[in-house]
C-alpha distance (Angstrom), angle and dihedral (degrees) to the residues before:
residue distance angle dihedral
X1 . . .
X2 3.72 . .
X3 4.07 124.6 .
X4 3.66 93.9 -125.8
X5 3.91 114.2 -146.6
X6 3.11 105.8 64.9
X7 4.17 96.0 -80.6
X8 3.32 88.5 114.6
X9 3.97 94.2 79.7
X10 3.79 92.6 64.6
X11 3.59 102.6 63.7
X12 4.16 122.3 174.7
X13 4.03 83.8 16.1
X14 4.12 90.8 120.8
X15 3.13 137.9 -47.1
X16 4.46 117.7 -50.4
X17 3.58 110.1 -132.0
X18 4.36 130.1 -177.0
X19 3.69 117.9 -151.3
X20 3.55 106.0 -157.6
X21 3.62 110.0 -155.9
X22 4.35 131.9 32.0
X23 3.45 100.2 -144.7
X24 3.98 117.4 117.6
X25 3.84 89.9 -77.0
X26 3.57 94.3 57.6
X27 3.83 100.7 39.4
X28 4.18 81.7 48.9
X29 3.55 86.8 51.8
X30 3.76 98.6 46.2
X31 3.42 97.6 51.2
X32 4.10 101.5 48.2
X33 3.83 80.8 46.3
X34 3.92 96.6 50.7
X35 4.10 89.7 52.1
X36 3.80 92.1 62.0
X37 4.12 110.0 80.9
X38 4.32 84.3 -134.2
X39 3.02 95.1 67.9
X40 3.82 109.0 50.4
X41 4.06 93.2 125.4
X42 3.83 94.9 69.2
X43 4.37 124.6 147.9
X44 3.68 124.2 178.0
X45 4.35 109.1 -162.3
X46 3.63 114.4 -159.4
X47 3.62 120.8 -171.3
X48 3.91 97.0 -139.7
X49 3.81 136.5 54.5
X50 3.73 88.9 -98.5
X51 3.42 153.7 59.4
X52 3.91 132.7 -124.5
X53 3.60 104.0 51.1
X54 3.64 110.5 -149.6
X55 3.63 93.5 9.1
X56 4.07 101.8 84.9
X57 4.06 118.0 171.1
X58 3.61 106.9 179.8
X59 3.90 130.6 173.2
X60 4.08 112.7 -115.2
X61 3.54 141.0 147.8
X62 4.03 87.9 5.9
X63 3.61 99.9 -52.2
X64 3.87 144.6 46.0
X65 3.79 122.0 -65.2
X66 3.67 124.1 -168.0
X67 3.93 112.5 -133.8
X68 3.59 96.3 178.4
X69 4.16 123.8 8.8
X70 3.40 110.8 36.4
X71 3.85 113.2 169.6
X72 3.70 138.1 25.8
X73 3.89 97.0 -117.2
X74 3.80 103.3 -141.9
X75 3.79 114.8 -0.2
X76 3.63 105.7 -156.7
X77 3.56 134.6 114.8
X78 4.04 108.6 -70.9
X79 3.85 94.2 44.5
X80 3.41 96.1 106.5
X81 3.97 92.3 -165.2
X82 4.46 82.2 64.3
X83 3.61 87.7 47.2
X84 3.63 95.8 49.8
X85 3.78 89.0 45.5
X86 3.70 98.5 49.5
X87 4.05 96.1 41.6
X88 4.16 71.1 59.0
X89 3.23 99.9 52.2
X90 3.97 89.2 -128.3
X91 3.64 99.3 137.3
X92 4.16 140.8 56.5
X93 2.96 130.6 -88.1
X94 3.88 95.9 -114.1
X95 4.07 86.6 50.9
X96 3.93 80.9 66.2
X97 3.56 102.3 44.9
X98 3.95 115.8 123.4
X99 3.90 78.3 -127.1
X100 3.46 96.3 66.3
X101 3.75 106.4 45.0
X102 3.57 93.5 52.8
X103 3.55 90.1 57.8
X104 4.08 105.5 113.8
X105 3.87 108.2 -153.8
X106 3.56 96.5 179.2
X107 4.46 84.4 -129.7
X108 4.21 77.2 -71.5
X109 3.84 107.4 152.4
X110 4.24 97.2 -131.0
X111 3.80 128.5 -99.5
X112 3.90 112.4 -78.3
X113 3.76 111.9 -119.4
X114 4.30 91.3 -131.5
X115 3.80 134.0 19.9
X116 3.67 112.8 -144.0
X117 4.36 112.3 -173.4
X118 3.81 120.5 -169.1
X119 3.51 96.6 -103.2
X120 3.50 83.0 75.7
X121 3.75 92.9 -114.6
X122 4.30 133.5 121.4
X123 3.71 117.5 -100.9
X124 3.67 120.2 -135.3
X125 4.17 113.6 -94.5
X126 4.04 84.3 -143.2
X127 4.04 93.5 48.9
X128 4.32 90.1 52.9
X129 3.93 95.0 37.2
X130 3.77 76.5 54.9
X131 3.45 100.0 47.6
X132 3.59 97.3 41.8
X133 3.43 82.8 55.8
X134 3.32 102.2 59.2
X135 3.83 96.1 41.8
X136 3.61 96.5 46.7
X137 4.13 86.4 56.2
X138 3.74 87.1 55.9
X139 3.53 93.2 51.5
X140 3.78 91.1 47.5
X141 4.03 82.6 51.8
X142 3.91 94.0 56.0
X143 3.57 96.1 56.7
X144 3.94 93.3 52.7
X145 3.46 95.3 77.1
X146 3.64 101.5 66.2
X147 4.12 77.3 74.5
X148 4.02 88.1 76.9
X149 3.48 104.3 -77.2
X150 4.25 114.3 135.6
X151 4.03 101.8 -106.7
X152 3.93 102.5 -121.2
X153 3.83 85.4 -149.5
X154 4.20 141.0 31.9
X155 3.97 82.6 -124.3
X156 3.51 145.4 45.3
X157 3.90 86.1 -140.1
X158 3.51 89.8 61.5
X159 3.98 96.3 44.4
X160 3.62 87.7 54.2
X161 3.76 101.3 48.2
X162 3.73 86.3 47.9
X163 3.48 99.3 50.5
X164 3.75 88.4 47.8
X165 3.79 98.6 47.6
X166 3.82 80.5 60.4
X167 3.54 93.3 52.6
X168 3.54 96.1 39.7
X169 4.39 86.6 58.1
X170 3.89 81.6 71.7
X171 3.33 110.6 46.8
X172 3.60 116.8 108.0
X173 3.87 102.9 -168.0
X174 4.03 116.8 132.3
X175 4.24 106.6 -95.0
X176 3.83 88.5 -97.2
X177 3.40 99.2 56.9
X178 4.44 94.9 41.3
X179 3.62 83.4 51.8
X180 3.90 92.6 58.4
X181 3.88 91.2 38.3
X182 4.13 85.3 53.0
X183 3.93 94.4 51.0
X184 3.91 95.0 50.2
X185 3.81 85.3 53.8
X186 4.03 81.7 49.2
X187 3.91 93.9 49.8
X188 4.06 93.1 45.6
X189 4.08 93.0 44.0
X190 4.14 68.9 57.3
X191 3.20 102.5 55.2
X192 4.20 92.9 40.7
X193 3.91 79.0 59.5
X194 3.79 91.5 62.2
X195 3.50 94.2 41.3
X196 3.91 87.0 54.6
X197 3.79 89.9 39.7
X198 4.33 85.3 -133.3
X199 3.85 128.5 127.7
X200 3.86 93.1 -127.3
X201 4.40 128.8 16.5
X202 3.74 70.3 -136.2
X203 3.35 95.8 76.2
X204 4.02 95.7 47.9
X205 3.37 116.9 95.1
X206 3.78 117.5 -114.4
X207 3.60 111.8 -152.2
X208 3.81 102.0 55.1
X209 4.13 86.5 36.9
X210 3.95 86.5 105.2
X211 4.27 94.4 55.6
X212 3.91 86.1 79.3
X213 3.99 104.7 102.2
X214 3.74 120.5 -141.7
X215 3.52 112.4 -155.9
X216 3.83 113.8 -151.8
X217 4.48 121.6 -108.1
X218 3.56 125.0 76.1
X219 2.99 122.9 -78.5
X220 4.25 112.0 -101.8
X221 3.94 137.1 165.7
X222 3.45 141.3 -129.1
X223 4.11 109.6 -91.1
X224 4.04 92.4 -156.0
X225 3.83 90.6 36.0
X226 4.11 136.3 -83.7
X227 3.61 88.9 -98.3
X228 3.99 87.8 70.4
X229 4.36 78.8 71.0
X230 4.11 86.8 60.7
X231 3.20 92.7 42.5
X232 3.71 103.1 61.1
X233 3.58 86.4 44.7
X234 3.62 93.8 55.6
X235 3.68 91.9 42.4
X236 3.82 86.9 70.4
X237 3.84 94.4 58.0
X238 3.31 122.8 86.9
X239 3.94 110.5 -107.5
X240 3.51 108.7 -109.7
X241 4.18 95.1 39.8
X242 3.67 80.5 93.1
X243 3.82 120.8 77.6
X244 3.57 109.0 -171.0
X245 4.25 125.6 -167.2
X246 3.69 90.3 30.4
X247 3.94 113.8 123.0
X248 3.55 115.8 -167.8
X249 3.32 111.8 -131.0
X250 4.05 106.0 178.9
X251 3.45 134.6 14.3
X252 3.72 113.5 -157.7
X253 3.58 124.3 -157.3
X254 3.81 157.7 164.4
X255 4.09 79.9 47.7
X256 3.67 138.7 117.2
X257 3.70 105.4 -124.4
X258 4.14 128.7 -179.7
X259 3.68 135.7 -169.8
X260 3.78 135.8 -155.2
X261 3.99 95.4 -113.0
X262 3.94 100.5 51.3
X263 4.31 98.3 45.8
X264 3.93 106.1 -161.6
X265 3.98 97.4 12.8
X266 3.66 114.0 112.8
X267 3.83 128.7 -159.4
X268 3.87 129.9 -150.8
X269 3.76 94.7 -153.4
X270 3.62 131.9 52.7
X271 3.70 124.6 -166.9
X272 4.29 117.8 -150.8
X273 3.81 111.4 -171.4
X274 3.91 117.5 -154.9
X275 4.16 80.0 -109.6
X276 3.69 92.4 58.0
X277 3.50 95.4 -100.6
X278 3.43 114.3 150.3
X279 4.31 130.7 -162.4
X280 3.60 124.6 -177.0
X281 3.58 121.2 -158.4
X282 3.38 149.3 147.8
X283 3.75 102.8 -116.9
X284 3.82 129.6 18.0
X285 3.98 114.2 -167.6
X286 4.53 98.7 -155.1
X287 3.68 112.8 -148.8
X288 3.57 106.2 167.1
X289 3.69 117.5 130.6
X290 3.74 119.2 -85.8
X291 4.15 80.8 -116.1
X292 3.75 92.8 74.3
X293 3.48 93.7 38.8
X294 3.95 95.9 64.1
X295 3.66 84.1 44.4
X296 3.79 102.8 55.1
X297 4.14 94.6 12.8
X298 3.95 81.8 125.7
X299 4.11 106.4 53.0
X300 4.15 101.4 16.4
X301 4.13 90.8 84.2
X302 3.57 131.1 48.6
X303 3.12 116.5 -128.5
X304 3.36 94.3 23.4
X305 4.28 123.7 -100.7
X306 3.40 124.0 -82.9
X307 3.70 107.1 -84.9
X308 4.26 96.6 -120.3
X309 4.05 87.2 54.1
X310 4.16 88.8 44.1
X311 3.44 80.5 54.2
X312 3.48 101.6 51.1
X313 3.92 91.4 46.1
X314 3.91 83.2 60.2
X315 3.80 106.6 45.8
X316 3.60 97.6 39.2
X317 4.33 117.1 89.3
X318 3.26 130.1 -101.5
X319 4.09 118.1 158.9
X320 3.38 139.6 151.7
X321 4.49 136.1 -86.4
X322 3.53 116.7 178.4
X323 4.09 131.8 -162.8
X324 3.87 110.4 -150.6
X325 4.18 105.6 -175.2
X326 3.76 117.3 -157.8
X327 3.97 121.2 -160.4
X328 3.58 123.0 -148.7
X329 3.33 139.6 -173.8
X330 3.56 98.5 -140.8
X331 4.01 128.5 18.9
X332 3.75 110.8 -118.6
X333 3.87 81.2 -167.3
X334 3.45 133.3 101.6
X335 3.97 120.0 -101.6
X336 3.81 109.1 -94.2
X337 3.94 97.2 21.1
X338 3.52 113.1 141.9
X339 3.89 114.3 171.2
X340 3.82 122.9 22.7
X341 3.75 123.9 -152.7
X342 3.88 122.1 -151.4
X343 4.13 110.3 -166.8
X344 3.73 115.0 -168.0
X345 4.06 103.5 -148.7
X346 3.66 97.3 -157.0
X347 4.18 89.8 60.4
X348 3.90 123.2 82.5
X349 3.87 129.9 163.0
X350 3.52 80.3 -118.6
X351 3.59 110.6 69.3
X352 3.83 132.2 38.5
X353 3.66 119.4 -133.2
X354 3.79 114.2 -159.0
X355 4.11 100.0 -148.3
X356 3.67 128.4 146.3
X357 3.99 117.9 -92.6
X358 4.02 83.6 -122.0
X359 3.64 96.6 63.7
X360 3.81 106.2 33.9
X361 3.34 96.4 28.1
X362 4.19 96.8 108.6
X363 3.72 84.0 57.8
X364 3.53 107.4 78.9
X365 3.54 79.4 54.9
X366 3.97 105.4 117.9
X367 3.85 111.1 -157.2
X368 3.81 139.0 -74.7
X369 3.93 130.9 -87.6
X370 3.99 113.3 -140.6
X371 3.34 103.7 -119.7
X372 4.05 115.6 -137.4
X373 3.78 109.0 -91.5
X374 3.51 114.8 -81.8
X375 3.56 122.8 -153.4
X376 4.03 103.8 -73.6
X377 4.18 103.9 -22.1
X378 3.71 132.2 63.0
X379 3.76 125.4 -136.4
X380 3.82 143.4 -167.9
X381 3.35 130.8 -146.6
X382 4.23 119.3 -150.8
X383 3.37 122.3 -163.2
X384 4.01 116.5 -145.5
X385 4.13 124.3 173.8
X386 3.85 127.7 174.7
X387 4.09 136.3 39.1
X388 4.22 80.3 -42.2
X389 3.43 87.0 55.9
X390 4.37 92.7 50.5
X391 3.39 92.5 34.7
X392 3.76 87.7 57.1
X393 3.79 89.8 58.6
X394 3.85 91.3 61.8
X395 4.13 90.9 61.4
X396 3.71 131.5 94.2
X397 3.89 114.4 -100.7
X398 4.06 79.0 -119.1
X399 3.55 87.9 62.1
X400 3.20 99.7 47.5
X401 3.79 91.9 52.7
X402 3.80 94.1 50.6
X403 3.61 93.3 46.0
X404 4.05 92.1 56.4
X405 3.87 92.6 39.9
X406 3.74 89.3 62.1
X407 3.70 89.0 39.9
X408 3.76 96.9 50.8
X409 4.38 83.6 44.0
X410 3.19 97.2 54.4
X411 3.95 99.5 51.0
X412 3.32 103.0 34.9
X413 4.38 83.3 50.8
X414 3.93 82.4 -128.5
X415 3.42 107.4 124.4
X416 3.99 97.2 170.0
X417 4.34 85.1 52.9
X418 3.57 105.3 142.5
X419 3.52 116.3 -95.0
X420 3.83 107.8 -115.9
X421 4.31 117.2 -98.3
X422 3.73 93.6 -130.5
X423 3.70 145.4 -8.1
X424 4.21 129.5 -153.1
X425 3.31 124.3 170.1
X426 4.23 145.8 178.7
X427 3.65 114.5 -97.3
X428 3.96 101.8 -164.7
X429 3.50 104.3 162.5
X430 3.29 101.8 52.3
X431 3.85 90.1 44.4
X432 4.15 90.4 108.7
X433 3.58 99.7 -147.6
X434 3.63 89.0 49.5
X435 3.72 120.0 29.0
X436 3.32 101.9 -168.8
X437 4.20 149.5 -11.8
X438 3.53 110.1 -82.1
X439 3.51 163.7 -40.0
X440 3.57 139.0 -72.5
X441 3.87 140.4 168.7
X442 3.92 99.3 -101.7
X443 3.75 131.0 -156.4
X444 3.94 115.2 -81.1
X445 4.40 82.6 24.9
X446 4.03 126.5 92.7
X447 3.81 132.5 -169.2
X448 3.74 82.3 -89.4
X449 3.57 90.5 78.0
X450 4.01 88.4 53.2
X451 3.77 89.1 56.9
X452 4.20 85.6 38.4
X453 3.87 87.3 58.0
X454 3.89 93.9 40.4
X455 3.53 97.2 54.0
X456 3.90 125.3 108.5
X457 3.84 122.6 -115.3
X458 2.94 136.8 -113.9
X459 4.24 85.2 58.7
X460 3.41 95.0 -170.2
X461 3.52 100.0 55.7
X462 3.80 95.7 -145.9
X463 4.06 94.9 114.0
X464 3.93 129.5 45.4
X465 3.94 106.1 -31.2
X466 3.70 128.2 -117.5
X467 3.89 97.1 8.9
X468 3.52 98.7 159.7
X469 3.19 130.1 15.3
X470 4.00 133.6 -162.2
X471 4.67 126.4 -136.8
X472 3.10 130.3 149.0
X473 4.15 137.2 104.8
X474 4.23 87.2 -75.9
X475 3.81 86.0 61.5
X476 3.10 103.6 65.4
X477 3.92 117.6 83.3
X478 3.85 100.0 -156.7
X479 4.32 104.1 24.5
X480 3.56 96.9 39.0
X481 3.45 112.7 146.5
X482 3.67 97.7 31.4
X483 4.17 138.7 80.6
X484 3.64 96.3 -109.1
X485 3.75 90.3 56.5
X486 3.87 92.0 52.5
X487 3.65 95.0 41.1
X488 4.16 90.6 50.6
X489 3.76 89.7 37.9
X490 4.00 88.4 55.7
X491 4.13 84.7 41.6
X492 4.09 83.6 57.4
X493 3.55 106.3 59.2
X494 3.65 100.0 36.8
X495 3.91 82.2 59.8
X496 3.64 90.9 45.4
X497 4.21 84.6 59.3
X498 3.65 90.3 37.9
X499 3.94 84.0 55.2
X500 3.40 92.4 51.0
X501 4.03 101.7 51.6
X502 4.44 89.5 33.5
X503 3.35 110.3 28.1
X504 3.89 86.2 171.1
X505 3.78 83.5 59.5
X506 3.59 124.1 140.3
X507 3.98 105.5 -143.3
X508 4.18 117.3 -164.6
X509 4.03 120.1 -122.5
X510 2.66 162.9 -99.3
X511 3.73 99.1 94.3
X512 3.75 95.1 176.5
């Protein structure tokens, strides 16, 4: 049971704390931990050969793709992950502009540049502006009724198909044309499921819909890659606080552990790695996803959770969004195009078609992003959530690539398109210390189960305080989902310990 590292020879000199976890939470929480003098025996373990977690900047196809994070979610003053990126320098100068984070998006993914339908044929700028219109008001709708209203529906899915359905008794457009207006409403219900990271808006619960906080600014990316954000942060640590390749695989607690180094001291927490590792402490700040927590919620804590904050861990959402990026020689897109839509005219919010994942699975696809130009090649970026979206990890890169050619033939009507040079792709459900994107508020859960999941234990405060302690995106009851939510999240608890050791402490903002 020995703290590896050398710590060990400075016993009594404050107090030992374990991150578990190097994702942007962690790293956050390391480093507002590592400024305090009580807290000068600190380790983060992270189970890969990397930090970051979900943020994932990797070089391809002669530039820098983003696996995981992709943009800063409201760029404004008071998102600290902006604020950290402009101190930086990581972002242009237009990102920055007063212009920009005033900008109120409503959370409303932005108006693609070209419409392609499966007929192979253009749809009308004025018929998707109006579209968007309409389903971004819905939207809007659904999160009014965490103001008091009585939800007329478990899910925002279902709110929005019944609202529609109402609508749709109205319109007067020839069959053609409804049928096109129904499968844009099937494409953005889509791309609401990759902003929610969920397989189905059916599955998200309507009620609480309207806790999630947009910040204002619109929404921009990192030019040399999100992983630059990391980075810095980890620049600040020193370089053996981080202990990568080491999977935890229990954390005990409630107990009165020792260890050979540190004669007399006792820990409350004990750390066992999956290579028999073990780390006493006396706090332990968890930060893996809430993805591996439904999968190991049984065997990663000894004794076992409470039962209400098991709970939570199980009825709260956690699914799965997907970026597949195709290179190609040659753009068969216009100059300027930025976001292309593909609209599958035999799909409406209003109908269910029972097909098999295999054949329909490129569907719930929702477009492609133009990538800025790398040096000589030109790439796409797709955007897939859901089953479709895991079931697409299971397939052969080859696959993949013949299933999108025939896609991107079929709707642009050019059946001699070439095929694209090369595909790669995020895999984040089968990533085993993840299992998935990110969190949402799912039917039969509230924000109460956030705050559940967030909380400290022990909860009754009659043992050892502040044993373990909960960060991470899933933590946070109005920026879940997102990096500034993990990053403040991670900022939260190592105040908490900071409170704990210096009460007179005082902590840095922002305390959003």
């Amino acid at each position: 049971m020995e703290w590896s590292g050398g710590l060990a020879e400075r016993p009594g000199r404050g107090r030992r704390v374990l991150v578990v976890g190097g994702g942007i939470a962690g790293l956050g929480a390391a480093q507002r931990l590592r400024a305090h003098p009580a807290f000068s025996q600190l380790r983060v373990l992270e189970a890969t050969a990397r930090a970051g977690g979900r943020i994932r900047s990797e070089r391809g196809f002669g530039g820098v793709l983003e696996l995981g994070a992709h943009w800063i979610h409201g760029p404004s003053r008071g998102n600290p992950v902006f604020e950290l990126a402009a101190e930086h320098r990581l972002l242009r100068e237009k990102d920055l502009s007063e212009e920009n984070q005033r900008m109120e998006t409503g959370g409303h993914v932005g108006l693609p540049s070209v419409t392609y339908a499966s007929s192979g044929v253009s749809v009308s700028r004025e018929l998707v502006v109006e579209t968007a219109s309409l389903f971004h008001s819905l939207i809007d709708q659904a999160r009014e009724f965490v103001r008091g209203a009585a939800a007329p529906a478990p899910s925002v899915g279902e709110y929005v198909r019944g609202a529609l359905r109402a609508l749709a008794a109205g319109w007067t457009d020839r069959e053609d044309a409804r049928r096109l207006r129904l499968a844009l409403m099937h494409n953005f219900l889509n791309v609401e499921c990759c902003v929610s990271g969920t397989h189905s808006m059916d599955l998200v619960a309507l009620a609480p819909f309207g806790e999630y906080t947009v910040l204002p600014g619109l929404d921009c990316t990192f030019p040399g890659g999100y992983q630059g954000l990391t980075n810095h942060i980890m620049a600040s640590l020193p370089e053996d606080m981080i202990i990568f390749n080491k999977p935890v695989k229990t954390i005990h607690w409630n107990g009165s552990f020792q260890e050979a180094a540190s004669p007399g001291e006792t820990f409350p927490v004990l750390v066992e790695c999956e290579d028999g590792g073990c780390f006493p402490a006396h706090h332990v700040i968890v930060t893996v996803p809430l993805g591996f927590l439904k999968e190991h919620v049984d065997t990663f804590f000894e004794p076992p959770l409470p039962t209400e904050k098991a709970d939570a861990i199980r009825k709260l959402g956690f699914g799965t969004n997907n970026k597949i990026f195709l290179e190609f020689e040659e753009p068969f897109w216009e100059p300027g195009c930025q976001h292309i839509q593909v609209v599958w005219e035999d799909m409406s919010p209003l109908e269910d078609v029972a097909s098999q994942l295999q054949d329909v699975w490129f569907k719930k696809l929702i477009g492609f992003w133009v990538l800025p130009s790398f040096e000589s090649v030109h790439v796409l970026c797709g955007f897939i959530a859901g089953l479709e979206s895991e079931f697409m990890e299971t397939l052969t890169d080859e696959e993949v690539l013949l299933s999108l050619t025939q896609v991107l033939r079929r709707v642009t009507g050019n059946a001699r398109l070439p095929a694209p040079r090369s595909v790669l792709r995020s895999r984040w459900h089968s990533a085993p210390y993840t299992r998935g994107s990110y969190s949402y508020v799912a039917v039969g859960s509230t924000g109460e189960d956030i705050d559940r999941l967030a909380r400290p234990l022990p909860e009754d405060g009659a043992e050892a305080q502040l044993q373990i302690l909960f960060a991470g995106e899933a933590t946070h009851r109005t920026f879940y989902s997102t990096t500034h939510g993990a990053l403040l999240s991670g900022w939260r608890e190592a105040d908490r310990l900071i409170a704990l050791q210096d009460p007179q402490a005082q902590l840095p903002g922002p305390q959003l």
